[in-house]
C-alpha positions in Angstrom: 0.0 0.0 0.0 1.2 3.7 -0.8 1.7 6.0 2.4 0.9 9.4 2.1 3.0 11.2 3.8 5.6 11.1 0.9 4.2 13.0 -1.5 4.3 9.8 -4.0 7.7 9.7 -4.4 9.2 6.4 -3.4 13.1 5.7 -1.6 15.5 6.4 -4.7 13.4 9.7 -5.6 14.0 11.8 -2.3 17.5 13.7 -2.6 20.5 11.9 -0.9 23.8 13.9 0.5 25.5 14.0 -2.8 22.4 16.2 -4.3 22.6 18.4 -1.2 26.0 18.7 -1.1 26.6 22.7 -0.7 30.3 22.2 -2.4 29.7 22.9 -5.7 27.0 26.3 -4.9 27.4 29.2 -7.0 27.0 31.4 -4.0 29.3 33.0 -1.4 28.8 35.0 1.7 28.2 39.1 1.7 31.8 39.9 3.9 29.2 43.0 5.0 26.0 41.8 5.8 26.9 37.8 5.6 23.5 37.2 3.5 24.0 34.7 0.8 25.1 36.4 -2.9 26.6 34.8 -6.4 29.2 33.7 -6.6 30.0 36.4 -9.7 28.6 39.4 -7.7 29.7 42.2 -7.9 28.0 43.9 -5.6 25.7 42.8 -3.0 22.1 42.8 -3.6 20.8 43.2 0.2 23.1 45.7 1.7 25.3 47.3 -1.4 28.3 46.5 -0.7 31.2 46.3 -3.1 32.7 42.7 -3.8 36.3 42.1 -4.5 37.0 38.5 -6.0 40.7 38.6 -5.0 43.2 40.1 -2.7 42.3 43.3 -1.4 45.2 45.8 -0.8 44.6 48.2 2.1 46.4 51.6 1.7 46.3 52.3 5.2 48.3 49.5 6.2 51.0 50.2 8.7 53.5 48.3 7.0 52.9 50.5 3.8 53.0 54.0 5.6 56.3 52.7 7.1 57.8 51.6 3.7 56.6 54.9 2.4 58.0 56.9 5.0 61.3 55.6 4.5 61.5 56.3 0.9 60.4 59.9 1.5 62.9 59.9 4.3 65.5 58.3 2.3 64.9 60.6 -0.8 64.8 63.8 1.2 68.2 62.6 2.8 69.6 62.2 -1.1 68.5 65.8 -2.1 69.5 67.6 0.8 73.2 66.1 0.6 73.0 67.2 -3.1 72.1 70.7 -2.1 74.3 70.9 0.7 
């Protein structure tokens, strides 16, 4: 006899952990609001934020502004002995 509390579908119909394997999803995360997006977005659709799809460099880095600063510091040093 059929049960009806299957919706018709019998054993090998219903979805086993291979077909709901998340893996192979075309969606990420929003790094902003966390809310699912594509994979290819480019921005988010919920909150607006922008999404990079690679390494993200960060001007403000203290590790830059040092480097910097001693270029400047090194290049002032050249021209001054020049002039003086």
């Amino acid at each position: 006899m059929h049960d009806d509390d299957d919706d018709g579908l019998d054993e090998k119909e219903f979805p086993d952990a291979s077909d709901t394997d998340d893996e192979d999803d075309d969606s990420d995360l929003c790094p902003q609001c966390g809310r699912e997006i594509y994979h290819d977005a480019t921005v988010c659709p919920h909150c607006g934020e922008m999404i990079s799809h690679g390494p993200v460099f960060n001007s403000r880095s203290p590790l830059v502004v040092v480097v910097v600063l001693i270029l400047l510091g090194v290049m002032l040093y050249g021209i001054l002995r020049l002039i003086f």
